[in-house]
Phi, psi and omega in degrees: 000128185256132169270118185311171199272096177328163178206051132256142162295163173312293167322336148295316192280331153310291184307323159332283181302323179301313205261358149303294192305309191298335192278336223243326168294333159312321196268286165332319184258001188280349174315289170282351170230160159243138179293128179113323161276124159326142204267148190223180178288331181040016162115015198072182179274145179284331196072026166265350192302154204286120149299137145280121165326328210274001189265016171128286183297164191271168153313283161012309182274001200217094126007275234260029171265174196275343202260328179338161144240037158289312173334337199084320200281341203223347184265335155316271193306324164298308160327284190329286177286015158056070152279137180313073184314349174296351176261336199277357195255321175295319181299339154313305171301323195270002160307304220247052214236139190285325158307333171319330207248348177279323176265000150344295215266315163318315183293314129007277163323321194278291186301354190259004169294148205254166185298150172311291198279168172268352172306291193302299176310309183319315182294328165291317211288309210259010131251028158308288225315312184274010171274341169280321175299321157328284209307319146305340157291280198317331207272347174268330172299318171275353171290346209257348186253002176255161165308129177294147161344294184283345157290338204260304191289333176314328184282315172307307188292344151319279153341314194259350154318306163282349183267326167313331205266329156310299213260307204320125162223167229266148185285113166316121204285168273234161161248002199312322171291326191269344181281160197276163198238169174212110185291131183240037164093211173278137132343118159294143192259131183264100209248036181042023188258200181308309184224169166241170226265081184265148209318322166295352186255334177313332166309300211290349159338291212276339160321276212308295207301010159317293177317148183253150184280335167301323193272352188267328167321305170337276196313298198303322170297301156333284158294358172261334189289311151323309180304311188308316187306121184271077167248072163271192192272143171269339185289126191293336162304327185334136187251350164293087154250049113306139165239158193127225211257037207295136197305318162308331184269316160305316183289312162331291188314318186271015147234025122288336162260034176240309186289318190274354185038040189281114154322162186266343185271006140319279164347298184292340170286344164266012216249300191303326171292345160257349164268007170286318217292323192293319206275321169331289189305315208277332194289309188323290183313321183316297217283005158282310185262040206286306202286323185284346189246178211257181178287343195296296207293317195288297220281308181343264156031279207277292189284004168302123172098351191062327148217031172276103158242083224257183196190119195274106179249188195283108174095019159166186171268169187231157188229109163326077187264009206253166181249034158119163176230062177267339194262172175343279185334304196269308178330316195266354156305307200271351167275328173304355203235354175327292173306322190297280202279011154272331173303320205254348183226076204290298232264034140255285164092166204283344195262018188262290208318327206295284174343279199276027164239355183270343176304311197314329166268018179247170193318289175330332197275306189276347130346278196289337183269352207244318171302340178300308224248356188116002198240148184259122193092237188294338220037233205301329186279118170094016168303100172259100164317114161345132163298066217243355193201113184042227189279359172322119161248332186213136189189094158245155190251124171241123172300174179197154176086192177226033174240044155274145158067028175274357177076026188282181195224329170252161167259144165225165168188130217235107185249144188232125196233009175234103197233109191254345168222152197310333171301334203279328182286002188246273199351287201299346157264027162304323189260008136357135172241358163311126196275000175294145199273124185256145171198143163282151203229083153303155173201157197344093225280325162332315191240017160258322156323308161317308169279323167319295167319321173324285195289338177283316170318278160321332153288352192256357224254158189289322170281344156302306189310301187272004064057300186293279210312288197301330150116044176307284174012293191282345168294300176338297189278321186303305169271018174045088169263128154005118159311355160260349174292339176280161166301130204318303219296340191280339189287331209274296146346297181297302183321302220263344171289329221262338139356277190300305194282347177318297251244310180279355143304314203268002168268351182256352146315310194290300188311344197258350155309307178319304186276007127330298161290316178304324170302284161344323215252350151107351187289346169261040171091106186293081157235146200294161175229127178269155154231121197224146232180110175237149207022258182298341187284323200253337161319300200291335201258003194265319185272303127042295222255283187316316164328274174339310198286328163328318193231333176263058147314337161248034149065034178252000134312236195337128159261312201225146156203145172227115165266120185264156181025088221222124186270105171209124167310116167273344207262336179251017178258136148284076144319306169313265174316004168231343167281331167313319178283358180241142168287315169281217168288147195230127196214086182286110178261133176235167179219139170270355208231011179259095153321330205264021192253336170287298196271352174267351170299320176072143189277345182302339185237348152331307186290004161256031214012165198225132185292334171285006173200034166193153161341125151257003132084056190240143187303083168126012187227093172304137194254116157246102181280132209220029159328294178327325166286315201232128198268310147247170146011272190312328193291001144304325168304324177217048164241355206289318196284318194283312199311307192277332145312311163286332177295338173069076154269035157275330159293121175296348180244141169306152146232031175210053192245109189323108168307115169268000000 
């Protein structure tokens, strides 16, 4: 495999790598603080908390950080830029170092500097300029290919009419005066721009813009053809076993463009410009050895390695991980970017992109794209998991949106647990705007429909109803009161829900093993995965979580979660230990005011408190109270889509968060 040439200097490509390491230690550490809140007692240290080097121990002794090198993550990518190895052991250190963030404004400094002779600048300038000019192409090509903002919202609202008009029941008051408050410091301030603006990072301002729009595109682009390079570790200890996209490396990367003040759907356009560019390389190489190999020897070929499909990019090979480039859309980018991403990739050249994007839509192309990345058949769309765990009948995966097969890099997937019709497991994320590639999981939809209907039936009912009026609701919840304490017609209620909802804990326990193994097993792709999830659906992904956290302990699947109204114990759950398995932001969402997550819930695990409707006050894990938002339960079926609007998860920082 011939490799290109970086069209960074050596001295760029140090700083580079450093302000990786600093990002990716940074990221490691928002597990337990989240980055941008002021640090707090937060219940104390648990004494899980990420150590720094800079407190006395060397790196060496601590494993378990991400910058280790053991870890995989950062001796790669240091290979990958033809780093000095003779460096890689300070640079670590100076990752994981309490002073790390003090040399951010040096480093800066460093990338913004131009090549010595004026032959070598001139020659970087212009293949910035046209490596920004791809990314802008790519990123108006997914704009262009997607359904408008406003046809999307138009639909939703449609959606959320018909459902207000059906589910809606009258609201319970607010529990907000009566809980007891905990100050987690100032409010991050939401100023509707990319990121807000936190106060610790402002020295690093007069840096950045130092920095060129070209030059952060460079960098960013660089450092992901690193992450991507199947350079991994020969050391037998390495705790990395995956190979691909580790969820941990997105996350660094989207918080170094955070810093560089790139929007992230930028990002996404260098993410997609590099699975065109690898898919590029790997279609060349076919058609070149197309007449010597057999059809047997060929589909081998696409399946060496299980999702290797590689490509000599700036600083290293890349490995094709997306799940295809068949729509329209991205095709007539990637033929437009052709000239562009030939300059820049000679041992493609402009007539290989041309080759593999007019390729890209045919059956074979796509065939060929989907064995790439590891997955059988289809990967994730129409994947009915085996009937392999307890009563499980049913657990599918449904594409949903218009970013399949799109060179996309990241996965979302979406469980919806309060279902009063089969339609119900799709509708509330149609509208959604995210560029990520989606998909929904029905998964026994016979017995989440049964207890939805159960608990809508009983909310609709003339003894619920005056039940409201008397402000019963709010006694239940304000004092987490005992089940004899309650009112007989409310006990009479719980007895006829609690049939039902037992038997759906116990299928959204089993469901959420299920999507465990599907995660294991690599079928959305070694690509990073959000997860997201409201009511028994925020059960599956939490148990999920927990799977995982068995054997996956270093985050390198999951990037993101969010649990909306979510029936989860806190106080008898391993939190601690399922917050390890997600790399990114981690996001409990709540309402005091959904009773009725109290009574199907039952008080007996009330008194241990429920993450759907209070804080859980575990170190690195946002609590966001969306009382304000949601009049019940049910308001999740079309409240969900705005709820995740406000949270901004593009953001490396909350930008929405509650004084408690």
């Amino acid at each position: 495999m011939v490799e290109a040439t970086s069209n960074l200097t050596p001295s760029q490509r140090y700083a580079a790598s450093a302000l990786f390491a600093i990002a990716l230690n940074q990221a490691q550490i928002s597990q337990t603080k989240p980055l941008g809140i002021p640090s707090t007692d937060h219940g104390g240290d648990d004494g899980e908390s990420i150590r720094s080097s800079g407190g006395g121990d060397p790196i060496s002794e601590d494993a378990d950080l991400w910058v280790h090198e053991v870890s995989g993550l950062l001796r790669p990518v240091f290979r990958c830029l033809q780093i000095d190895s003779s460096v890689w052991h300070g640079l670590e250190e100076i990752a994981a170092s309490s002073l790390a963030k003090d040399h951010i404004g040096a480093l800066i400094k460093l990338l913004s500097e131009d090549a010595s002779d004026d032959n070598g600048c001139s020659e970087m300038v212009e293949k910035e300029t046209a490596l920004a000019k791809g990314a802008e192409a790519m990123v108006q090509s997914i704009q262009r290919g997607s359904v408008s903002v406003e046809a999307k919202k138009e639909k939703h609202v449609e959606y959320e009419n018909e459902c207000r008009e059906k589910y809606s029941v009258p609201e319970a008051p607010s529990l907000a005066e009566d809980k007891e408050t905990e100050s987690h410091g100032e409010d991050v301030v939401k100023d509707g721009g990319h990121n807000p603006r936190i106060v610790e990072d402002e020295k690093h301002v007069e840096e950045v813009a130092l920095l060129s729009h070209e030059r952060k595109i460079s960098v960013l682009y660089e450092l992901l053809s690193a992450c991507l390079a199947d350079k991994h570790e020969e050391n037998e200890k390495c705790t990395r076993s995956r190979k691909g996209y580790d969820a941990r490396h997105h996350v660094a990367l989207r918080l170094l463009a955070t810093w560089f003040d790139i929007r992230w759907i930028k990002m996404e356009g260098v993410e997609t410009m590099a699975a065109c560019s690898a898919m590029a390389l790997q279609k060349s190489i076919e058609n070149k050895e197309e007449e010597s190999l057999s059809p047997n020897s060929e589909w081998d070929n696409w399946k060496r390695g299980g999702i290797v499909g590689a490509a000599a990019l700036t600083g290293g090979t890349l490995m094709a991980i997306t799940g295809g480039l068949a729509a329209p859309a991205i095709a007539a980018g990637f033929g437009a970017l052709a000239p562009t991403l030939g300059t820049l990739v000679p041992v493609i050249g402009a007539s290989g992109f041309a080759a593999a994007a007019s390729a890209a839509g045919t059956v074979t192309g796509s065939v060929a794209v989907a064995a790439s990345f590891g997955a059988a058949g289809a990967g994730l769309a129409g994947t009915k998991m085996a009937r392999r765990t307890g009563d499980i009948e049913e657990f599918e995966f449904k594409a949903i949106g218009e970013d399949h097969n799109q060179g996309r890099l990241a996965v979302e997937i979406l469980v919806a647990g309060f279902v009063l019709k089969e339609e119900d497991f799709v509708k509330p994320w149609e509208g959604l705007t995210s560029n990520l590639e989606r998909y929904t999981v029905q998964w026994e939809s016979k017995n989440i429909i049964a207890v939805s209907t159960a608990i809508q039936d009983w909310l609709t009912s003339r003894v619920a109803m005056e039940l409201m009026r008397q402000g019963a609701m709010h006694t239940v919840l304000n004092s987490l009161l005992a089940a004899m304490a309650w009112p007989a017609t409310i006990l009479v209620a719980a007895d006829f829900i609690d049939s039902k909802w037992s038997i759906a804990i116990d299928r959204s326990d089993k469901a959420g093993r299920l999507l465990a193994e599907a995660l294991r097993k690599g079928l959305q792709g070694n690509r990073p995965v959000t997860l997201v999830g409201f009511s028994l659906g925020a059960r599956v992904v939490f148990k999920c979580l927990q799977a995982l956290a068995e054997t996956e302990k270093n985050a390198e699947i999951v990037e993101r979660v969010v649990l909306l109204g979510a029936p989860i114990s806190i106080k008898n759950e391993n939190w601690r230990d399922v917050r390890k398995t997600v790399a990114g932001r981690f996001i409990n969402v709540y309402a005091t005011n959904d009773w009725t997550l109290g009574v199907a819930f039952r008080a007996s695990l009330l008194s241990q408190g429920l993450a759907g409707i209070q804080p859980v006050c575990i170190p690195g894990i946002e609590d966001v109270d969306v009382s304000d938002m949601v009049e019940g339960h049910s308001s999740y079926l079309w409240k969900t889509q705005q709820i995740l609007e406000r949270l901004e998860l593009d953001n490396s920082y909350p930008v929405f968060r509650n004084t408690l």
